[in-house]
C-alpha positions in Angstrom: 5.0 -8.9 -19.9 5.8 -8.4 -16.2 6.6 -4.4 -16.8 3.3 -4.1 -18.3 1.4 -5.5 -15.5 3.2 -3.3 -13.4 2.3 -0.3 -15.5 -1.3 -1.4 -15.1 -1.1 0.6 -11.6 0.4 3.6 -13.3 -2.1 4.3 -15.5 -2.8 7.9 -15.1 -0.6 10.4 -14.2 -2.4 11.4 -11.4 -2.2 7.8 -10.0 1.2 7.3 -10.5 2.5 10.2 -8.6 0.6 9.0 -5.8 1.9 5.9 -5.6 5.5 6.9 -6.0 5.0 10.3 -4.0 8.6 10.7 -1.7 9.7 7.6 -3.3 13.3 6.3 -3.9 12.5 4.2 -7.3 14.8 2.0 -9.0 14.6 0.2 -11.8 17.2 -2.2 -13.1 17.3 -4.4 -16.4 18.6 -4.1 -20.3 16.6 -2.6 -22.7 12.9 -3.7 -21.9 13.7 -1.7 -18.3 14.7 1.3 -20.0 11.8 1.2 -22.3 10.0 0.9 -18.6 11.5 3.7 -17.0 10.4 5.8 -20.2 6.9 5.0 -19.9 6.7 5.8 -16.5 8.7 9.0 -16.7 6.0 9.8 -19.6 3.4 9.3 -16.8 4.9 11.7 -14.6 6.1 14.1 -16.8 4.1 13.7 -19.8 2.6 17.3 -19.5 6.0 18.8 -19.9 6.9 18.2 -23.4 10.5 19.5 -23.4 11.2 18.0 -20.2 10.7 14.8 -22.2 12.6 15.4 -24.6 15.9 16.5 -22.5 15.0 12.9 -20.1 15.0 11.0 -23.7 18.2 12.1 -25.1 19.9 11.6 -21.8 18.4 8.3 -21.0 18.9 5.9 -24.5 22.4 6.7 -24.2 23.9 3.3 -25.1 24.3 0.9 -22.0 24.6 3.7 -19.4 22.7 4.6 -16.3 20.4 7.5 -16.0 19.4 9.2 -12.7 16.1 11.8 -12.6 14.7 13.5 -9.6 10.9 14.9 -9.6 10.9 17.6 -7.0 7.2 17.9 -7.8 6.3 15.0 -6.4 9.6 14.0 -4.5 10.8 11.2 -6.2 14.1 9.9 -6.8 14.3 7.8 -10.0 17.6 5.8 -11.0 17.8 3.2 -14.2 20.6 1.2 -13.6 22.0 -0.8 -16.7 22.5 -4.5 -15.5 21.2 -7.0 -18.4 22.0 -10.2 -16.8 21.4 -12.0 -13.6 24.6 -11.4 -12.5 24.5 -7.8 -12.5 21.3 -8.2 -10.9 22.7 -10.1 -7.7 25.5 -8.0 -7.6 23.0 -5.0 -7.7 21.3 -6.8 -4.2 24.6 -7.3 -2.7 25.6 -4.2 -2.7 22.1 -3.1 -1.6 22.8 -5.5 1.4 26.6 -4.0 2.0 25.2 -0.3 2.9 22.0 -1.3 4.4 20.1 1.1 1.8 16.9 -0.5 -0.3 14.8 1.5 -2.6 10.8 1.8 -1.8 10.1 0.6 -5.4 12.3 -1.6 -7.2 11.9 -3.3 -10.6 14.3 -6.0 -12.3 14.4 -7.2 -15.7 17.5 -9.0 -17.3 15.5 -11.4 -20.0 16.2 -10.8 -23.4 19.9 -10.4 -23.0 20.2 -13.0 -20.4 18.3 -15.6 -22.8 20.7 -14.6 -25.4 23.7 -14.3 -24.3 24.0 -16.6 -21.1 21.6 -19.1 -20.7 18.4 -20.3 -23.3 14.7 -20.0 -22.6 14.3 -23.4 -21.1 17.0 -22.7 -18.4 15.8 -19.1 -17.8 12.8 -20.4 -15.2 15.9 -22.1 -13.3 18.0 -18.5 -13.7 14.5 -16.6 -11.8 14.5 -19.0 -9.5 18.0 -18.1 -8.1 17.3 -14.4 -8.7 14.5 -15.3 -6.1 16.5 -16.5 -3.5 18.9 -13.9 -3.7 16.3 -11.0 -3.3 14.7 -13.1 -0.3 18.0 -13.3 1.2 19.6 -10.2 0.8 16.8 -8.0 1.3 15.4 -6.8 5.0 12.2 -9.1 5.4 11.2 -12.6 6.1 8.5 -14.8 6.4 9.4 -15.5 10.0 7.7 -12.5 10.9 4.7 -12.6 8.5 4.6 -16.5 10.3 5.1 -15.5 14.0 2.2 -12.8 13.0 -0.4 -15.3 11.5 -0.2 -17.6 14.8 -0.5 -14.6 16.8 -3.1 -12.9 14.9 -5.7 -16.4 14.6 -5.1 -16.7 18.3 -6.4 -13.0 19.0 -9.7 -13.7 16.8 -10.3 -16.9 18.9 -10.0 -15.2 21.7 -12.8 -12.8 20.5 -15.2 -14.8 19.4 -14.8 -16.6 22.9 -15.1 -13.7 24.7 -17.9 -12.1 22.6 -19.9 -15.5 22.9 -19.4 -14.6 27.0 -20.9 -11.2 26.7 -23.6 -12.2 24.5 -24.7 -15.4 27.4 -24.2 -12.9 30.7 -24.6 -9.5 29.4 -26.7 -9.4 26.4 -28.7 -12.2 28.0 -29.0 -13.9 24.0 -30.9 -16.8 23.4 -28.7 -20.1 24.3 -29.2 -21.2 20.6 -28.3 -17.7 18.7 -25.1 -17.6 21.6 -23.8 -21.0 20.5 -24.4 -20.4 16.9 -22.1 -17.7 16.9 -19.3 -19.8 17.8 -20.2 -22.6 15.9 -20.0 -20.5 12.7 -16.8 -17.7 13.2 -15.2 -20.3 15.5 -15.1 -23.0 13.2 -13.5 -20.5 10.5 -10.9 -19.8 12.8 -9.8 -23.0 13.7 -9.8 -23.6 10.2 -7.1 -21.1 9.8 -5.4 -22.1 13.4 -4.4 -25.5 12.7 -3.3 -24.1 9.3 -0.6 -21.6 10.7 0.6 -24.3 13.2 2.6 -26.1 10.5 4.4 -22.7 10.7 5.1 -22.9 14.5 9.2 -24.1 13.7 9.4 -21.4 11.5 9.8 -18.6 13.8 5.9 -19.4 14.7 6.3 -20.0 18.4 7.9 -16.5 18.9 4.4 -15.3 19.7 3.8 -18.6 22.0 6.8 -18.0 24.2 5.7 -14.2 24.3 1.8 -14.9 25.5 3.4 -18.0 27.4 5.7 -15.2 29.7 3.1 -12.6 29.9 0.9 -15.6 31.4 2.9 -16.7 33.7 3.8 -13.3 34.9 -0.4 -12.6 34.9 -0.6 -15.4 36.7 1.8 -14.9 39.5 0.4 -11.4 39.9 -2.6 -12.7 40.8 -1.8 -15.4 43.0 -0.2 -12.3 45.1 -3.2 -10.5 45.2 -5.4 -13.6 46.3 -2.7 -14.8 49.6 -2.8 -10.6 50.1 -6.6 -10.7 50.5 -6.8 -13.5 52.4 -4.2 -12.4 54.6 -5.9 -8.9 55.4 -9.4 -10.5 55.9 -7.3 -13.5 58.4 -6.0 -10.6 60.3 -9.0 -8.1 59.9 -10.9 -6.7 63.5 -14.0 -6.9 63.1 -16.6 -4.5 64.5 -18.4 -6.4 67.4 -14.3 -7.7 68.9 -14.0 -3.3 68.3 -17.9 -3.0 70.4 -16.4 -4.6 72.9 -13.5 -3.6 73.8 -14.5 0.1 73.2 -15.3 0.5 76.7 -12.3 -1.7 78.5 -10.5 1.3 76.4 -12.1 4.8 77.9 -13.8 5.2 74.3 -16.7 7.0 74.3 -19.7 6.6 71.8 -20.9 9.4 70.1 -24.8 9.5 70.3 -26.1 9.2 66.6 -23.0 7.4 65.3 -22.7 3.3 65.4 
């Protein structure tokens, strides 16, 4: 079932060489993979008759990998034989060893699995694992999808404040239609705000600490800049103290200057 909803996005061949154009494509299971891999190949290559042929023969060889490259469209295609979990994990770990991940990976390893390991009331517990294993062993997190979605609601709250601003002083809107604005997107946001804060001790304060520093370096900035003014206009001449003691000094006044 799940290859089939995947071939849903493949289902012309001009589609599917988009979406797999300069792609490094593996696709891993027992026989319900293969049968995959063939379909997709078909997509790809399905105007090419005896290419088809020569990628059949070579790819139902019993329990044995099959490799393809499409310089067409530069793709990389490798079936790898692994019908149980096990093969499957090891397949990740290995992944995880060299630091090398395909751009489109499918795994299938149920029929066999069901069969010969494990029965079809324990097989939700086996996908489960599998799960873990590909969260773990593969190069993302949802730290950084939840440090993002604090970081992100704060930015829009920020907007609508400062758009409710420019609407009040510079469009010079209607107090009502100014505060309905915020009223209605602001709501929204907080909405989703206090929803990503139970993410904040899941990597969620990373963007905290990060506004927190650039604020308090903001901050300090222009503190300097305020004693700085006040400093120059303290110690500033002004004009009339100049007036007067232009002539103690031999100065002499232009005529048609101040």
């Amino acid at each position: 079932m799940c290859f089939h909803l995947i071939l849903l996005h493949f289902s012309k061949e001009p589609d599917a060489s988009h979406l797999v154009n300069g792609s490094w494509v593996l696709i891993a299971g027992d026989s319900q993979a293969r049968l995959f891999t063939l379909s997709l190949l078909n997509l790809l290559l399905g105007s090419e008759p005896q290419r088809m042929d020569f990628v059949k023969t070579a790819l139902f060889k019993r329990h044995s990998n099959y490799s393809i490259s499409v310089d067409e469209i530069g793709m990389k295609l490798d079936f790898v034989w692994a019908p149980y979990v096990l093969n499957l994990t090891h397949l990740l770990t290995d992944f995880k060893t060299k630091k090398k991940y395909p751009n489109v990976m499918v795994m299938g390893a149920g029929l066999w699995h069901m069969l010969h390991v494990s029965n079809p009331s324990d097989y939700e517990l086996v996908l489960q694992t599998l799960k873990s294993s590909l969260v773990s062993l593969f190069p993302f997190s949802t730290d950084i999808a939840n440090a993002y979605g604090i970081a992100e609601v704060v930015v829009m709250l920020v907007t609508t404040a400062l758009v409710t601003l420019v609407m009040l002083l510079i469009w010079q809107t209607n107090l009502f239609m100014a505060l309905c604005f915020p009223l209605l997107f602001g709501s929204i946001e907080l909405i989703y705000f206090f929803a990503v804060l139970s993410k904040v001790m899941e990597r969620g304060w990373l963007p905290l600490v990060f506004a927190t520093f650039f604020l308090t370096v903001m901050y300090i900035w222009h503190y300097g800049n305020v004693l700085k003014y006040q400093s120059e206009v303290r110690e500033k001449i002004s004009m009339d103290f100049m007036i007067k003691l232009g002539s103690k000094l031999g100065t002499v006044r232009v005529l048609g200057t101040f």
